[in-house]
MIDOSE-1310 file (N, C-alpha, C; in nm, 2 decimals, decimal comma, always signed):
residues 279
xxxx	+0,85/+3,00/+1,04/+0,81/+2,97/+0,90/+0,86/+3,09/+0,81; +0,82/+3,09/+0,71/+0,93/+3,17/+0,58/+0,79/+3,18/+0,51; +0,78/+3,29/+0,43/+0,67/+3,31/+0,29/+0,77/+3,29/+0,19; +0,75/+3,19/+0,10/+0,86/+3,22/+0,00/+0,78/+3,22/-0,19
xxxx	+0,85/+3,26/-0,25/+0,81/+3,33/-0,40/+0,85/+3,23/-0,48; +0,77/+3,14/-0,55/+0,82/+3,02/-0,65/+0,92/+3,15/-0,75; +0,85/+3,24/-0,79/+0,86/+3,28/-0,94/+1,02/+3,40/-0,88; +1,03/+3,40/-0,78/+1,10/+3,49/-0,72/+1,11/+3,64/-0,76
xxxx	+1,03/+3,73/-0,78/+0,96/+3,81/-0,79/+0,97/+3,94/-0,68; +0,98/+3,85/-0,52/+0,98/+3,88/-0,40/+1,10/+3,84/-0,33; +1,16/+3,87/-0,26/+1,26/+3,78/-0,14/+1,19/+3,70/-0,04; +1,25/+3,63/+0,02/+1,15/+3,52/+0,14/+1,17/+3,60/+0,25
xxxx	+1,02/+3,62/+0,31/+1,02/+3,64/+0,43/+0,99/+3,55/+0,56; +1,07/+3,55/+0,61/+1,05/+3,52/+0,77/+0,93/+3,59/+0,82; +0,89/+3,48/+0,91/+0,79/+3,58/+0,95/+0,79/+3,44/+1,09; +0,78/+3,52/+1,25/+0,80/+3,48/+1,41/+0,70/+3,42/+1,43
xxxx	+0,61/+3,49/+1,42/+0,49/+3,52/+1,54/+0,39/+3,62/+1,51; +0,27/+3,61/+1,55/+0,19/+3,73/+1,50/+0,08/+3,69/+1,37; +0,06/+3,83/+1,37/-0,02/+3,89/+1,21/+0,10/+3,94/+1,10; +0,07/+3,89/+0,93/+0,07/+3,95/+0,86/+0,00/+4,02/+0,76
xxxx	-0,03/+4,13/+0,78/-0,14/+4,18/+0,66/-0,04/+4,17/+0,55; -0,10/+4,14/+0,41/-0,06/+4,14/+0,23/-0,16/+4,21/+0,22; -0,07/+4,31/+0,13/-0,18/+4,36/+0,03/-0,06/+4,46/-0,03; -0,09/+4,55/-0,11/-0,07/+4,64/-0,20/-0,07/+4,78/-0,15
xxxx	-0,10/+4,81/-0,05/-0,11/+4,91/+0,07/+0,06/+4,90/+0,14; +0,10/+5,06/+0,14/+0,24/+5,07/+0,19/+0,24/+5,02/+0,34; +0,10/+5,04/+0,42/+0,13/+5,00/+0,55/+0,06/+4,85/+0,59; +0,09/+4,76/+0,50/+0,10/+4,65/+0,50/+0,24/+4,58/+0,57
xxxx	+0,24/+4,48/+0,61/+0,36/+4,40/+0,66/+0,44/+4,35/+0,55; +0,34/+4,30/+0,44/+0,38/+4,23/+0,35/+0,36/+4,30/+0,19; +0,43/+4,40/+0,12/+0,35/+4,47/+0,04/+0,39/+4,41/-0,10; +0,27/+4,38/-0,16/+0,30/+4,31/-0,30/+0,23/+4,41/-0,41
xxxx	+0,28/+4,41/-0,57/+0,19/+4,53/-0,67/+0,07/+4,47/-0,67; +0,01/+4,58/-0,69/-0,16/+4,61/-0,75/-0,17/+4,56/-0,89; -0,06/+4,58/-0,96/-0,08/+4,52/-1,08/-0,09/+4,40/-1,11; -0,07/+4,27/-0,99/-0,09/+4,17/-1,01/-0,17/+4,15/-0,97
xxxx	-0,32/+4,22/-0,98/-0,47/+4,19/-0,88/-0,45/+4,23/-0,68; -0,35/+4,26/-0,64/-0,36/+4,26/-0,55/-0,42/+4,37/-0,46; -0,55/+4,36/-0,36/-0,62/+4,44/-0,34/-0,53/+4,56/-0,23; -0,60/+4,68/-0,19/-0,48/+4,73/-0,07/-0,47/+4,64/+0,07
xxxx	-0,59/+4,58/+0,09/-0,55/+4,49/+0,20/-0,65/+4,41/+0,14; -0,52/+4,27/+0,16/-0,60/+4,15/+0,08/-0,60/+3,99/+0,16; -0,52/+4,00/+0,22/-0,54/+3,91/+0,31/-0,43/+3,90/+0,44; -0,44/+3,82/+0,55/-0,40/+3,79/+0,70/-0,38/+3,68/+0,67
xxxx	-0,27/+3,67/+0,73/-0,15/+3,52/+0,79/-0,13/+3,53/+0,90; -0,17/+3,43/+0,99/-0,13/+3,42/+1,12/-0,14/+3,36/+1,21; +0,02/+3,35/+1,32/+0,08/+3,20/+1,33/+0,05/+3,21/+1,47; -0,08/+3,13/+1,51/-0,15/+3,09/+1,62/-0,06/+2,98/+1,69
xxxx	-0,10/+3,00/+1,81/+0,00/+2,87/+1,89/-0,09/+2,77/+1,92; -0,21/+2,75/+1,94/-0,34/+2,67/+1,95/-0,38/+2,62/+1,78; -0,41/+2,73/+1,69/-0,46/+2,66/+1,57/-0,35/+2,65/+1,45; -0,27/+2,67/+1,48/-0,16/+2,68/+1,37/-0,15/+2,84/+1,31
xxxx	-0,12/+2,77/+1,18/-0,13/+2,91/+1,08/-0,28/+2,93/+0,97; -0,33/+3,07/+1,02/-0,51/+3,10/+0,98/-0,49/+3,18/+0,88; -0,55/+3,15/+0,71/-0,51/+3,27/+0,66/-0,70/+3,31/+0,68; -0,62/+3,46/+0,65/-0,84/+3,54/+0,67/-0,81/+3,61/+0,55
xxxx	-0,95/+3,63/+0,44/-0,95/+3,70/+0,33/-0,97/+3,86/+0,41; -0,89/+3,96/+0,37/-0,95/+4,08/+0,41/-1,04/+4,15/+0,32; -1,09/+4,10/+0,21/-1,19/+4,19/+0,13/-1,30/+4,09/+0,08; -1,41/+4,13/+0,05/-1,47/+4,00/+0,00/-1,45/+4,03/-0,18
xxxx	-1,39/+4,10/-0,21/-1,37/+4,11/-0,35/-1,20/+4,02/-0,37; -1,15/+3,97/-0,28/-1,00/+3,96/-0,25/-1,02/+3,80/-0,32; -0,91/+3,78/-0,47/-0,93/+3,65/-0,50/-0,81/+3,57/-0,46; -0,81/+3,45/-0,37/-0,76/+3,39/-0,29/-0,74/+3,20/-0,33
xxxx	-0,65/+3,14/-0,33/-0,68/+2,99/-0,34/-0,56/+2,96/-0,28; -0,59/+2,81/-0,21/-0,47/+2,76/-0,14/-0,45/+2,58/-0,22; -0,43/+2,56/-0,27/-0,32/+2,46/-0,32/-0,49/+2,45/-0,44; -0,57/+2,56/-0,47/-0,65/+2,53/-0,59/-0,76/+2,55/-0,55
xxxx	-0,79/+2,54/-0,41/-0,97/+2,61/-0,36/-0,93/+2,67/-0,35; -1,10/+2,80/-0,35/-1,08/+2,95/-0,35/-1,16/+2,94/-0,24; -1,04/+3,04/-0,12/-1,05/+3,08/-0,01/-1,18/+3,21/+0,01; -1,31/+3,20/+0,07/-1,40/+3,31/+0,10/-1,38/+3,44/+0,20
xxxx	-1,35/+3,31/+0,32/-1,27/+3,41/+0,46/-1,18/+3,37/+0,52; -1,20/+3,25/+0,60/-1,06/+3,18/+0,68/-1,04/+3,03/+0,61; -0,92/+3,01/+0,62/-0,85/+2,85/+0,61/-0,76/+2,89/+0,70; -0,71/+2,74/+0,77/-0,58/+2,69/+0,82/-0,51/+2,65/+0,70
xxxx	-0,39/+2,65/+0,73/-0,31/+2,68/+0,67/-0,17/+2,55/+0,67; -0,09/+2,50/+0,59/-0,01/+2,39/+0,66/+0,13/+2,48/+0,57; +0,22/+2,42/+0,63/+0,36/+2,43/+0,57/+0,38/+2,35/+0,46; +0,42/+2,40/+0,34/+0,40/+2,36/+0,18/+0,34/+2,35/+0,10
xxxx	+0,22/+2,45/+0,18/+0,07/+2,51/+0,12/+0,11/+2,60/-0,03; +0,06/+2,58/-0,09/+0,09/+2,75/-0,19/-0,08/+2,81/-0,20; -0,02/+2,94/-0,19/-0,12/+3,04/-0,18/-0,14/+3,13/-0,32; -0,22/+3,15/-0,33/-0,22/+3,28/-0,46/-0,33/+3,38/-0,43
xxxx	-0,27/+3,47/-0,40/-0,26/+3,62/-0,40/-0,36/+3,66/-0,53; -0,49/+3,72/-0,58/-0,48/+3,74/-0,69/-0,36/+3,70/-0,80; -0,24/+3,74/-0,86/-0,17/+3,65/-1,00/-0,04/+3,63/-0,88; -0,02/+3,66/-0,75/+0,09/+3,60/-0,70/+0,07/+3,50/-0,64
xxxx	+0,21/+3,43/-0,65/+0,18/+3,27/-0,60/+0,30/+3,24/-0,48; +0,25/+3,20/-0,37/+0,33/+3,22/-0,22/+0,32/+3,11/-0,20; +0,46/+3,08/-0,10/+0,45/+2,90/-0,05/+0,51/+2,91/+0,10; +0,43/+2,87/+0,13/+0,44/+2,89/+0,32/+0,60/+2,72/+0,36
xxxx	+0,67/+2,80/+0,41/+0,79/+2,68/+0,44/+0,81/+2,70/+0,54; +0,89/+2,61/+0,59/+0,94/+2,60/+0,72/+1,05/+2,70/+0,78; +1,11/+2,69/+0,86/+1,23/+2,77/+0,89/+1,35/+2,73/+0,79; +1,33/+2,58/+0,78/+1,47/+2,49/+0,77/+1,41/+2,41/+0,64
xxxx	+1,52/+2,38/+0,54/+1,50/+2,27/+0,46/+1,49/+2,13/+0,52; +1,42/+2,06/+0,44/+1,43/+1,91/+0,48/+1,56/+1,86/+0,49; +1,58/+1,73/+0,58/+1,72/+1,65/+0,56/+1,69/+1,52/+0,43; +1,81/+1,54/+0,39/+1,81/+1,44/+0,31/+1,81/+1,28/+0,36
xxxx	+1,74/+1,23/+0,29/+1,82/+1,09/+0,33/+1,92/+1,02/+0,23; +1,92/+0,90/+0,31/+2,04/+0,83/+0,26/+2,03/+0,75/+0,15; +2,03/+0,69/+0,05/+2,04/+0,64/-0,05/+2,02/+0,51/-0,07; +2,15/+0,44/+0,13/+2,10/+0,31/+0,13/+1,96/+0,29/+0,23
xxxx	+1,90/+0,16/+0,23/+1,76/+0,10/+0,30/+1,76/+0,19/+0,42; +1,66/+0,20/+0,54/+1,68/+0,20/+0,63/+1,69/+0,10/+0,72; +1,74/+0,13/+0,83/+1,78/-0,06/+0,92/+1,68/-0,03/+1,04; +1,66/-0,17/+1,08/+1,55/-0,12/+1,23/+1,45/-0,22/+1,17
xxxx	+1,35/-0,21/+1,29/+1,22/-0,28/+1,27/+1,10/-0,22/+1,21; +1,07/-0,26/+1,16/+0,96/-0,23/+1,03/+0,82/-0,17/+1,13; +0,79/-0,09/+1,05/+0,64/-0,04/+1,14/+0,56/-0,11/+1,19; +0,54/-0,18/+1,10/+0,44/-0,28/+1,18/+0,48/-0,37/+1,31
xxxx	+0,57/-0,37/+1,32/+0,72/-0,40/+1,43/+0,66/-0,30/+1,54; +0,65/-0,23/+1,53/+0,68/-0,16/+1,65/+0,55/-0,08/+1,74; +0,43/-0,16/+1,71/+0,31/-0,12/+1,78/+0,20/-0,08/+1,70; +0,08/-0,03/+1,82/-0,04/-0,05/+1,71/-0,03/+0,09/+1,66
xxxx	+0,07/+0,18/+1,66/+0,07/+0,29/+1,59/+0,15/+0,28/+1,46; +0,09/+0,29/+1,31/+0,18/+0,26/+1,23/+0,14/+0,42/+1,15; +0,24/+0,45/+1,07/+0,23/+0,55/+1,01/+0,15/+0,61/+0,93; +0,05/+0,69/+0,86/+0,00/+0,69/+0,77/+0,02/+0,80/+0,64
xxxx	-0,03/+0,80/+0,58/-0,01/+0,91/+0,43/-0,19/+0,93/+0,38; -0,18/+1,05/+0,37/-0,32/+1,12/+0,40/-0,35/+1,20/+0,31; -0,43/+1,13/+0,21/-0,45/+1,22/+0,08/-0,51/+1,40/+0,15; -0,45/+1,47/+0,04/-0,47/+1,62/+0,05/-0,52/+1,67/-0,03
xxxx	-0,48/+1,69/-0,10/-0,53/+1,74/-0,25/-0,54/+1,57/-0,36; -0,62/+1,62/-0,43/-0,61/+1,44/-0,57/-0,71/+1,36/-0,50; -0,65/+1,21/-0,64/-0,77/+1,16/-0,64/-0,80/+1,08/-0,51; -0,65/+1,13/-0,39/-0,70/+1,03/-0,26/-0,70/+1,18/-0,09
xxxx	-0,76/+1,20/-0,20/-0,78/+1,30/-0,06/-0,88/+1,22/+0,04; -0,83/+1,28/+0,13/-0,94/+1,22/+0,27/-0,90/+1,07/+0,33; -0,84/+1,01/+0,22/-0,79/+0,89/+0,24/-0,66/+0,86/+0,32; -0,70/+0,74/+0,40/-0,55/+0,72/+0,50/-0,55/+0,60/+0,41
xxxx	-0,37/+0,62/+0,40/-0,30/+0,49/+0,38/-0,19/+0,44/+0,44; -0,20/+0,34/+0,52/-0,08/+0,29/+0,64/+0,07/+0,29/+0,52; +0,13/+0,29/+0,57/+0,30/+0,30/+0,58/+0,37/+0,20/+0,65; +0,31/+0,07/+0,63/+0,41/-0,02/+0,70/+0,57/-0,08/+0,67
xxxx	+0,59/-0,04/+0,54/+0,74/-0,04/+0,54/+0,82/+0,01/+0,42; +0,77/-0,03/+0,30/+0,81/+0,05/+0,20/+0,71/+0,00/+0,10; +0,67/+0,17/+0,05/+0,52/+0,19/-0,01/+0,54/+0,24/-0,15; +0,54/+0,20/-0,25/+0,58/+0,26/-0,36/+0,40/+0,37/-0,43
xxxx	+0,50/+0,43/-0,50/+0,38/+0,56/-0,53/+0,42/+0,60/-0,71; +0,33/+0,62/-0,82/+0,36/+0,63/-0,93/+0,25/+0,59/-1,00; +0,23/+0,61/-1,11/+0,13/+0,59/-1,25/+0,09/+0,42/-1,26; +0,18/+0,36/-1,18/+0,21/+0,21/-1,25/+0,10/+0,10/-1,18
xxxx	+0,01/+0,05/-1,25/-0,10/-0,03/-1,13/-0,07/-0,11/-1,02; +0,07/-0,14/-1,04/+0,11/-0,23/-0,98/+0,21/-0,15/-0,86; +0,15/-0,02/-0,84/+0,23/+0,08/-0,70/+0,16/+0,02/-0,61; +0,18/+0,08/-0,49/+0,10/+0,03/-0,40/-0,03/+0,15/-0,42
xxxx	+0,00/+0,28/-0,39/-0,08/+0,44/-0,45/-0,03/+0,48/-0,58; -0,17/+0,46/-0,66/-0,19/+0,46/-0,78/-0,24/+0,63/-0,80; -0,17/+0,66/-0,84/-0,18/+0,84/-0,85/-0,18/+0,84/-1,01; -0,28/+1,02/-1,07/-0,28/+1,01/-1,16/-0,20/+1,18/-1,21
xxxx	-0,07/+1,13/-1,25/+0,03/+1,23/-1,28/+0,06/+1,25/-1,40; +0,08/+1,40/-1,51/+0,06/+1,42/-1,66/+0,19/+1,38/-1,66; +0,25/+1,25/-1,74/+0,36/+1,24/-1,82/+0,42/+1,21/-1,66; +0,43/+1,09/-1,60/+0,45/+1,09/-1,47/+0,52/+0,92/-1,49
xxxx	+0,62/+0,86/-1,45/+0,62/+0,79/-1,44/+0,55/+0,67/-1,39; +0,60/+0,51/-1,44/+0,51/+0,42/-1,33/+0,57/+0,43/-1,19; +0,67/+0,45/-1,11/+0,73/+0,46/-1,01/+0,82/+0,59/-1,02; +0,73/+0,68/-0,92/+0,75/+0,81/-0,90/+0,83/+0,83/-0,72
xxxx	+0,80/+0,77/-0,66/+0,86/+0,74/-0,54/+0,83/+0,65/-0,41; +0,94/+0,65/-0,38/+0,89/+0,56/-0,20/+0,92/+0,61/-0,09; +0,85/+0,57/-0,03/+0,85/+0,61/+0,14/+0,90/+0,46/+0,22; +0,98/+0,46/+0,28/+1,01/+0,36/+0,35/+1,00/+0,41/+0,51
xxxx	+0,99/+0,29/+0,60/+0,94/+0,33/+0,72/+1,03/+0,24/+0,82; +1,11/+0,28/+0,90/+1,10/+0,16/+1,00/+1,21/+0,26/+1,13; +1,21/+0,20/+1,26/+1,30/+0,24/+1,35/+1,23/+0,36/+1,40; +1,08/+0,42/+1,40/+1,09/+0,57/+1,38/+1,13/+0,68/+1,33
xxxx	+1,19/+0,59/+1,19/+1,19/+0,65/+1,07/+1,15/+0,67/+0,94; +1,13/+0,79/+0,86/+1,06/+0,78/+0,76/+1,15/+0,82/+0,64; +1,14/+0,82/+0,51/+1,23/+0,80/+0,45/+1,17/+0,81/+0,33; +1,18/+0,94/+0,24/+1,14/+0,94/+0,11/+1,25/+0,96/-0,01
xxxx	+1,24/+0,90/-0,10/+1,33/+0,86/-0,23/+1,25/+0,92/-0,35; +1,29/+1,02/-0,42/+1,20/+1,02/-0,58/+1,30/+0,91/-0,66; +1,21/+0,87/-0,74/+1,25/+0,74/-0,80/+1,27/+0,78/-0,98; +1,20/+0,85/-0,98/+1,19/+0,93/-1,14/+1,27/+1,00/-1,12
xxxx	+1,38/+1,02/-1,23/+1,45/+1,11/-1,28/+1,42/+1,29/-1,31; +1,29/+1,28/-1,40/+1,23/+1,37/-1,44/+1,12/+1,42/-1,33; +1,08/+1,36/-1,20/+0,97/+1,39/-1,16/+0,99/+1,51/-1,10; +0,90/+1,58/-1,04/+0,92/+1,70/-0,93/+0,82/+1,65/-0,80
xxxx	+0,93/+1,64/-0,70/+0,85/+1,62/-0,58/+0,88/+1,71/-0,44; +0,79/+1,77/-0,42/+0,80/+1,90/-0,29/+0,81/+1,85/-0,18; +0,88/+1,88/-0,07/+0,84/+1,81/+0,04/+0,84/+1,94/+0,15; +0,72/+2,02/+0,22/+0,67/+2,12/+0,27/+0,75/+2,22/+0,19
xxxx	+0,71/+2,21/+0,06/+0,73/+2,37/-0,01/+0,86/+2,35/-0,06; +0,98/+2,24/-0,07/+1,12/+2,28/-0,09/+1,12/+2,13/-0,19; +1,19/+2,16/-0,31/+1,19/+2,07/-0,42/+1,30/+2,00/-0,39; +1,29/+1,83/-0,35/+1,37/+1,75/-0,29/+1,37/+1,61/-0,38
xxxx	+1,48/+1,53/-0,37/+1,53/+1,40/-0,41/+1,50/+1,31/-0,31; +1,51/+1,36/-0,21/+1,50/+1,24/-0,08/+1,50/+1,28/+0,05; +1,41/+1,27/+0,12/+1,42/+1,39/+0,28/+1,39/+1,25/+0,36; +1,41/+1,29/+0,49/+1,36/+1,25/+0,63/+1,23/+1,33/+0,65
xxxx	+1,09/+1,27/+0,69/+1,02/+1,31/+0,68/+0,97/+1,27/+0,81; +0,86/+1,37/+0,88/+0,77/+1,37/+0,97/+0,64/+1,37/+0,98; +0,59/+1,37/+1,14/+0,46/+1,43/+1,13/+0,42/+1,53/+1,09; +0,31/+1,56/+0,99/+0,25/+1,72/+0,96/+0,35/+1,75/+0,82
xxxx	+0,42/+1,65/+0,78/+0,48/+1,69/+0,64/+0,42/+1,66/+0,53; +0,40/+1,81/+0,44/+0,33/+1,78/+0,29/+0,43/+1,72/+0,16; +0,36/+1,63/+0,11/+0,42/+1,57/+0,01/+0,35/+1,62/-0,11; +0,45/+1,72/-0,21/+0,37/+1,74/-0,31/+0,41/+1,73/-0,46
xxxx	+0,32/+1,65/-0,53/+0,30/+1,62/-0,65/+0,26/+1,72/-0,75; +0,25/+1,69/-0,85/+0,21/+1,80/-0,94/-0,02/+1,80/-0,90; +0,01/+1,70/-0,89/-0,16/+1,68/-0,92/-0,25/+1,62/-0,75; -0,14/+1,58/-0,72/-0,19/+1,52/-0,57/-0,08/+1,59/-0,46
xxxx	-0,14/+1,61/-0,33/-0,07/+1,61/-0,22/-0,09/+1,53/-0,11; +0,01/+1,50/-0,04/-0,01/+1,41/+0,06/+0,05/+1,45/+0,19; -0,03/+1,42/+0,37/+0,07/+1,44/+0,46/+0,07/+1,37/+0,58; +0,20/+1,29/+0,62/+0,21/+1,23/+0,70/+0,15/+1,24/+0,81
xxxx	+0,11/+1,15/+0,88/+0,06/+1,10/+1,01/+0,11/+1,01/+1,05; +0,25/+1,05/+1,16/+0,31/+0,97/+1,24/+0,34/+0,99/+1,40; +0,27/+1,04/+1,43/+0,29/+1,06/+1,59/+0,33/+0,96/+1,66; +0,44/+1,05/+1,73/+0,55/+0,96/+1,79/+0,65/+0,91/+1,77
xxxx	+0,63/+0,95/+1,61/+0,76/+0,86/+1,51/+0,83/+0,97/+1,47; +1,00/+0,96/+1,57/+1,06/+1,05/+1,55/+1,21/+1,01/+1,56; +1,33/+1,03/+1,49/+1,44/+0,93/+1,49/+1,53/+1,02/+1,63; +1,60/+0,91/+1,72/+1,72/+0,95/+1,83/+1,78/+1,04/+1,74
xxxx	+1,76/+1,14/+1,88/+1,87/+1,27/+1,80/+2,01/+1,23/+1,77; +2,09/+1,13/+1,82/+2,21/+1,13/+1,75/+2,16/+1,05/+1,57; +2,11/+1,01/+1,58/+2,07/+0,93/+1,44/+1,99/+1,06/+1,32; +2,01/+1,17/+1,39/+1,94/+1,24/+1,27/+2,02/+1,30/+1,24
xxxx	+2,07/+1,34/+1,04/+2,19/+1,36/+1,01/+2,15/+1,56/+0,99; +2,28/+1,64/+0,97/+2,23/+1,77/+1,01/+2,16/+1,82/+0,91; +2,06/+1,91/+0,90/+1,99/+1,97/+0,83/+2,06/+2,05/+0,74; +1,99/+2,08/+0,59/+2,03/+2,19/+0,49/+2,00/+2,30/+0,54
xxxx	+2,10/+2,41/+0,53/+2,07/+2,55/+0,49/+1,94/+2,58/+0,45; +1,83/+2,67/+0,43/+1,72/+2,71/+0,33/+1,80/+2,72/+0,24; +1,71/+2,69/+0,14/+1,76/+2,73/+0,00/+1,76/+2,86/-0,10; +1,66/+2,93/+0,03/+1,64/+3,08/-0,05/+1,80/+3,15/-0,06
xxxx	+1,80/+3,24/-0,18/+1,90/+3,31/-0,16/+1,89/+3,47/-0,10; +1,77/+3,55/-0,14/+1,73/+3,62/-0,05/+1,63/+3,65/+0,04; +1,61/+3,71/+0,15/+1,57/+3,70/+0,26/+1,54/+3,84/+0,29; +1,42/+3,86/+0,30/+1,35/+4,00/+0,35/+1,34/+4,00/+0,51
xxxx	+1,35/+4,16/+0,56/+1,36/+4,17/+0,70/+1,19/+4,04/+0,77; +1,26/+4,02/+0,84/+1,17/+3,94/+0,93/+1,07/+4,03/+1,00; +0,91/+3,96/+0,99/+0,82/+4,08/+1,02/+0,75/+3,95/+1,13; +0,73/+4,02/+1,27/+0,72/+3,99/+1,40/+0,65/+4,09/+1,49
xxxx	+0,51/+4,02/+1,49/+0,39/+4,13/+1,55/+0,44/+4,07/+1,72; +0,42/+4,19/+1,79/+0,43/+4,17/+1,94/+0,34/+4,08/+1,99; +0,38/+3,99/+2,10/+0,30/+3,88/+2,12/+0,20/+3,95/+2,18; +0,09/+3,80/+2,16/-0,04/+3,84/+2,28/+0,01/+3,84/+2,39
xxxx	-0,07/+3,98/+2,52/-0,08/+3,94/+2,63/-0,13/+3,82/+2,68; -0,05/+3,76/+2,79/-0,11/+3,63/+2,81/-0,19/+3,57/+2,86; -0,31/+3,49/+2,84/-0,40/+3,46/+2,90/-0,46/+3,37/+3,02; -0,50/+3,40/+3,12/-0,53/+3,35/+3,23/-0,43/+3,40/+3,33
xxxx	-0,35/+3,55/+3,28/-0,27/+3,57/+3,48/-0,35/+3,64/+3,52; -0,46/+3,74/+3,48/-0,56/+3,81/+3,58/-0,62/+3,69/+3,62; -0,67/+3,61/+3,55/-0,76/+3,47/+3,63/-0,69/+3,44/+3,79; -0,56/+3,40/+3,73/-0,52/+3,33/+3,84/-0,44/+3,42/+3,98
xxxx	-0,44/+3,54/+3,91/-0,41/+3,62/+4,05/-0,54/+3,65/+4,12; -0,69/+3,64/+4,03/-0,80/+3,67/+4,08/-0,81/+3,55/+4,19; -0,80/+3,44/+4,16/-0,81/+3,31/+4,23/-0,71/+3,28/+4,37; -0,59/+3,35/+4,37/-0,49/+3,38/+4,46/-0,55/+3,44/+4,56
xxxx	-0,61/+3,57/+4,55/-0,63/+3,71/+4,60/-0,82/+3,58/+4,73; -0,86/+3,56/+4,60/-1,00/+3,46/+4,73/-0,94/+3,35/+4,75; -0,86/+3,29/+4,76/-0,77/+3,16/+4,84/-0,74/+3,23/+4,98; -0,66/+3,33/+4,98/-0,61/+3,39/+5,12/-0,70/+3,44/+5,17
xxxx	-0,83/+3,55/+5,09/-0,95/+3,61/+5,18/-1,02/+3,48/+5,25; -1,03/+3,36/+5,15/-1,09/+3,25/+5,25/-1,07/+3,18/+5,35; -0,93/+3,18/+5,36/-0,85/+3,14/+5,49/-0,80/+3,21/+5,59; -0,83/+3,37/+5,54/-0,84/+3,47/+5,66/-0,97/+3,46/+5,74
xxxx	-1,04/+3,45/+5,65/-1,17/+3,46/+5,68/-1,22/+3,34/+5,82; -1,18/+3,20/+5,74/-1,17/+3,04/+5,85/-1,08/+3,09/+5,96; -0,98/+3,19/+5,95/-0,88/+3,14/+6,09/-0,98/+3,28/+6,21; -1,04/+3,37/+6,13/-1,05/+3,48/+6,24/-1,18/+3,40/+6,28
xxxx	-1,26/+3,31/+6,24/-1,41/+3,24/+6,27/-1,35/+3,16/+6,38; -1,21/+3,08/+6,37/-1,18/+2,99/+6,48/-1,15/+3,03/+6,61; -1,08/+3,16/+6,57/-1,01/+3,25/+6,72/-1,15/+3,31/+6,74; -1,24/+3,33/+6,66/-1,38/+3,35/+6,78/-1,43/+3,22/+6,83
xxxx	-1,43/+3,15/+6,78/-1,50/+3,06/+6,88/-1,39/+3,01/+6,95; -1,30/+3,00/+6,96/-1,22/+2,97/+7,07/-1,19/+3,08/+7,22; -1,25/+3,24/+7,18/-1,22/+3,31/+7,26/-1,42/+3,30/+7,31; -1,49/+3,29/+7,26/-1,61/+3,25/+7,32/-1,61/+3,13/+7,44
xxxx	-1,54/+3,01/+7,36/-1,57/+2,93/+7,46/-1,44/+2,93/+7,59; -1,33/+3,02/+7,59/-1,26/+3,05/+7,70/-1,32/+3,11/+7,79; -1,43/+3,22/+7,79/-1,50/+3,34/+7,84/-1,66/+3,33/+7,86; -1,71/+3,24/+7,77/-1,87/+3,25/+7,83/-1,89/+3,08/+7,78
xxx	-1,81/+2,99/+7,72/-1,83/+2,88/+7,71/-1,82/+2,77/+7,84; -1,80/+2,85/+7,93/-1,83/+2,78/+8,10/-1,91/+2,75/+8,15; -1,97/+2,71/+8,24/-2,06/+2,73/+8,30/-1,99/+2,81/+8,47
């Protein structure tokens, strides 16, 4: 994943694995000014292999918000989250830009085609948060009553975009000219989209839920470049030691004591009953 700088202010950082401390403090990983509210250590990013990515407030004076709640101590965190730092504003991206798609339909059998798993779109932020909405083949989205998701966007068109679905594929089009639409943090026309991707609006966000729905790798066309132009050294905290090899050498070590233990009990009773097991 990449921290990257809408206002570009900052270069994008890479960032592996690990902790990042932010703050305003030189021995920070991530050092941003004090003059934009930023405390000396103000908050932790970090990219868990079990929970994803956790941000933690480090101060309780530290003011924090992730796509508009204000963060106290921990959130998870998603790819095309924006964060704000006291007055800086950070947007968590992927490694890689989205792929575009294609212009024309997609071909294949339609979601509902293809089992009882159909795709869904999962309010995030707005007026449909919490809400699942299936994706069975092409869903239109926009101001206009007659969308299928009726979203409420300032000066937004009636058809703002579609998502089409079929083959294990997904497929988003902006349909407005003027609109702005994010797809995990990178300002796009038309992507291939996945599981765990944020779709974002000015006013609402949305993110797929498609497990299992993933196109044959020869059918997936090659990915963009990032779009950043600069790029700060990559900051990469040393992994965790790993968990469970003292367990399982512990468990090794009484496997063999116990089967030493069974074989010297057998050669006694087998040497008892050669020698006094007679009569």
């Amino acid at each position: 994943m990449r921290i990257a700088f809408p206002a570009a202010e900052y270069p994008d950082v890479p960032v592996e694995r690990g902790r990042v401390r932010i703050g305003s403090d030189a021995d920070n990983g991530l050092v941003l000014e004090a003059e934009h509210g930023v405390l000396p250590s103000h908050l932790q990013i970090e990219v868990e292999s079990r929970r994803g990515i956790v941000l933690s407030a480090l101060s309780e004076a530290a003011k924090i918000w992730i796509n508009g709640r204000p963060v106290r101590e921990k959130s998870i965190v998603r790819i095309g989250d924006m964060i704000i730092a006291g007055q800086v504003r950070m947007v968590i991206k992927g490694d890689e830009d989205p792929t575009e798609a294609s212009a024309q339909p997609l071909e294949g059998a339609a979601a509902t085609e293809m089992g009882p798993t159909v795709p869904m779109l999962r309010g995030h932020v707005g007026s449909h948060v919490g809400r699942g909405i299936p994706l069975p083949g092409r869903t239109l989205i926009g101001n206009g009553s007659d969308c299928d998701v009726v979203v409420d966007e300032p000066h937004g068109a009636e058809k703002l975009l579609e998502i089409e679905t079929r083959a294990g594929r997904i497929a988003l089009r902006v349909l407005a000219p003027e609109q702005q639409v994010e797809v995990n943090g990178v300002m796009v026309r038309s992507a291939m989209l996945a599981s765990g991707d944020q779709i974002a609006l000015r006013n609402n966000r949305f993110l797929i839920e498609a497990p299992g729905w993933k196109p044959p790798a020869d059918d997936a066309p090659a990915k963009k470049a990032p779009a950043h132009t600069q790029v700060g050294r990559p900051l990469v905290a040393p992994p965790p030691e790993p968990e469970g090899v003292e367990t399982a050498e512990s468990t090794v070590d009484w496997v063999i004591l116990a089967a030493a233990i069974v074989t010297i009990g057998a050669l006694g009773v087998l040497v008892y009953l050669q020698f006094w097991g007679q009569p």
